[in-house]
C-alpha positions as a Python dict, from the first residue, in 0.01 Angstrom:
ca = {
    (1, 'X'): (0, 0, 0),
    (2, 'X'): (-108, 355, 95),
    (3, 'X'): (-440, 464, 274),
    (4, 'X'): (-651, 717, 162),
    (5, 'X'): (-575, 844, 520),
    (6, 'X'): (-212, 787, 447),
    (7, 'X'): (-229, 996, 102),
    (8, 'X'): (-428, 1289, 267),
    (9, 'X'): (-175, 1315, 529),
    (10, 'X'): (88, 1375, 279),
    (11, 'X'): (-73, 1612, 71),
    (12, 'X'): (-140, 1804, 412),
    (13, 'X'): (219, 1790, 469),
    (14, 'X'): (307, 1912, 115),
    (15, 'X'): (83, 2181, 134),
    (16, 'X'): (159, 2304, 447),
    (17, 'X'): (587, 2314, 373),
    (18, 'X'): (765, 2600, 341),
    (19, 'X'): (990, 2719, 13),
    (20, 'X'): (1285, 2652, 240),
    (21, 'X'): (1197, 2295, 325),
    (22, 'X'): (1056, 2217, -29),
    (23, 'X'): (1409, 2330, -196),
    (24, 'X'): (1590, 2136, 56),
    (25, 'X'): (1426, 1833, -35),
    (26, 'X'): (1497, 1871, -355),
    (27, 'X'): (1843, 1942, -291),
    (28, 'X'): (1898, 1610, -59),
    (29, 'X'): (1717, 1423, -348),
    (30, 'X'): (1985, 1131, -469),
    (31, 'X'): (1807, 1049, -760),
    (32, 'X'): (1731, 1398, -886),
    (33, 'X'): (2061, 1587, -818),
    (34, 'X'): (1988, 1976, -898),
    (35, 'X'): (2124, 2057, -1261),
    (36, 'X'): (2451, 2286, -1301),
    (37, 'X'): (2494, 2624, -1459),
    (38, 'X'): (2622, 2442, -1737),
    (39, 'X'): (2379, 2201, -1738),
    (40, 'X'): (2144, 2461, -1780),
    (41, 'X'): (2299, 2656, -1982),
    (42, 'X'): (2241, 2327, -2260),
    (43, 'X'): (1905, 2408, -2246),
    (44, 'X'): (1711, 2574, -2507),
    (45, 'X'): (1372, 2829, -2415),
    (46, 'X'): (1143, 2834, -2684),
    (47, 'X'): (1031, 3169, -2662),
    (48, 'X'): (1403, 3277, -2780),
    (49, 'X'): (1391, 3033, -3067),
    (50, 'X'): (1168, 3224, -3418),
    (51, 'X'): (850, 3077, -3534),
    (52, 'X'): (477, 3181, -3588),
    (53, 'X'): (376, 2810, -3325),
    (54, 'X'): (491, 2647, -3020),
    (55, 'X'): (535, 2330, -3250),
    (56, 'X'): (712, 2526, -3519),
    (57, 'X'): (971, 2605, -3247),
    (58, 'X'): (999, 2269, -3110),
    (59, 'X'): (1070, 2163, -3415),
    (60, 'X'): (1283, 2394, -3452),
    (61, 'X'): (1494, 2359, -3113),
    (62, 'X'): (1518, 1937, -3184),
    (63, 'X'): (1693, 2026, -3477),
    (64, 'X'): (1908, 2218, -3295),
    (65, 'X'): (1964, 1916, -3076),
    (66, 'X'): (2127, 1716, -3350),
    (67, 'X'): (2468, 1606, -3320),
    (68, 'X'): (2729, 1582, -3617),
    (69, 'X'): (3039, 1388, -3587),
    (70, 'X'): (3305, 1467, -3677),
    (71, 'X'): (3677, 1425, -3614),
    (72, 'X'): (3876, 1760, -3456),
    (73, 'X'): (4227, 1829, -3311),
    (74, 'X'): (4262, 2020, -2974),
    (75, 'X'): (4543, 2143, -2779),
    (76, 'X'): (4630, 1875, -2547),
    (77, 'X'): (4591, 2097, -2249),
    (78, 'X'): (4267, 2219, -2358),
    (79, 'X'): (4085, 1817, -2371),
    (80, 'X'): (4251, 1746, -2065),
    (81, 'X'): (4076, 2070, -1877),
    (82, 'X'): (3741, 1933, -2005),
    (83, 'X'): (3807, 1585, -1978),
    (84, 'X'): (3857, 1678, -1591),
    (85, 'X'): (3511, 1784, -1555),
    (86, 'X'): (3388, 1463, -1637),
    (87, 'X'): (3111, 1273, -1784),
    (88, 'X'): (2967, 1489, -2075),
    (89, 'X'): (3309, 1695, -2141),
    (90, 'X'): (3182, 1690, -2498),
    (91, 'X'): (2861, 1853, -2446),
    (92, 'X'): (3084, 2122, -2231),
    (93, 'X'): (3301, 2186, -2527),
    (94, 'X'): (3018, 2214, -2749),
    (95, 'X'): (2812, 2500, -2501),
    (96, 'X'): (3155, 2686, -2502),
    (97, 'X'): (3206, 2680, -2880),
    (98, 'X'): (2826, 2762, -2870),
    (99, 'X'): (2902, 3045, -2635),
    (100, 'X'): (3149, 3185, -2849),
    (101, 'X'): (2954, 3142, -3175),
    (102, 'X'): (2639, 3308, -3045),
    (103, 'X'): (2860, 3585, -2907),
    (104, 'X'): (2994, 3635, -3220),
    (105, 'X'): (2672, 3617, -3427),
    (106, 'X'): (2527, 3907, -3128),
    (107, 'X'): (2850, 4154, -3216),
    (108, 'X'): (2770, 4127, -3608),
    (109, 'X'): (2377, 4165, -3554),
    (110, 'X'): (2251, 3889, -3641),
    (111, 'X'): (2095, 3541, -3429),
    (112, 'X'): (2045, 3200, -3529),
}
């Protein structure tokens, strides 16, 4: 069990650390590996998502979030590229399709 002692001495240590040690402990961090580009590129930031309240564009963004199977035929070459990258291929496939949709929607004018 920790000390009060123990605790303070932590904190001290935390507050004292510099960026450079901070981000390196995060980096060596096996149960919190730092997220990819494409990783972060799932994510969605409400301030680029339309609605008059923070909880009218949460909504907004879980609805977004929803999946919808269905069944789809791809060029053999093209599932095993993504397959490669393993676990979560799928959601990679969807971000590029998303990519390429929003990309779209941006050279015609309009946004989702």
């Amino acid at each position: 069990m920790q000390t009060q002692t123990d605790r303070a001495k932590m904190l001290e240590h935390l507050a004292n650390m510099t960026d450079a040690e901070a981000y390196a402990n995060a980096v060596d961090d096996p149960d919190c590996p730092p997220l990819t580009g494409i990783e972060l590129a799932g994510f969605v930031c409400l301030k680029d998502i339309p609605g008059t309240s923070l909880l009218e564009r949460f909504k907004k963004a879980q609805l977004r979030q929803k999946k919808q199977v269905i069944t789809a035929r791809f060029d053999a070459d093209v599932v095993n590229y993504y397959k490669s990258k393993g676990k979560g291929y799928q959601s990679i496939m969807n971000a590029a399709l998303r990519a390429c949709m929003e990309a779209e929607l941006a050279a015609r004018g309009q946004h989702i």
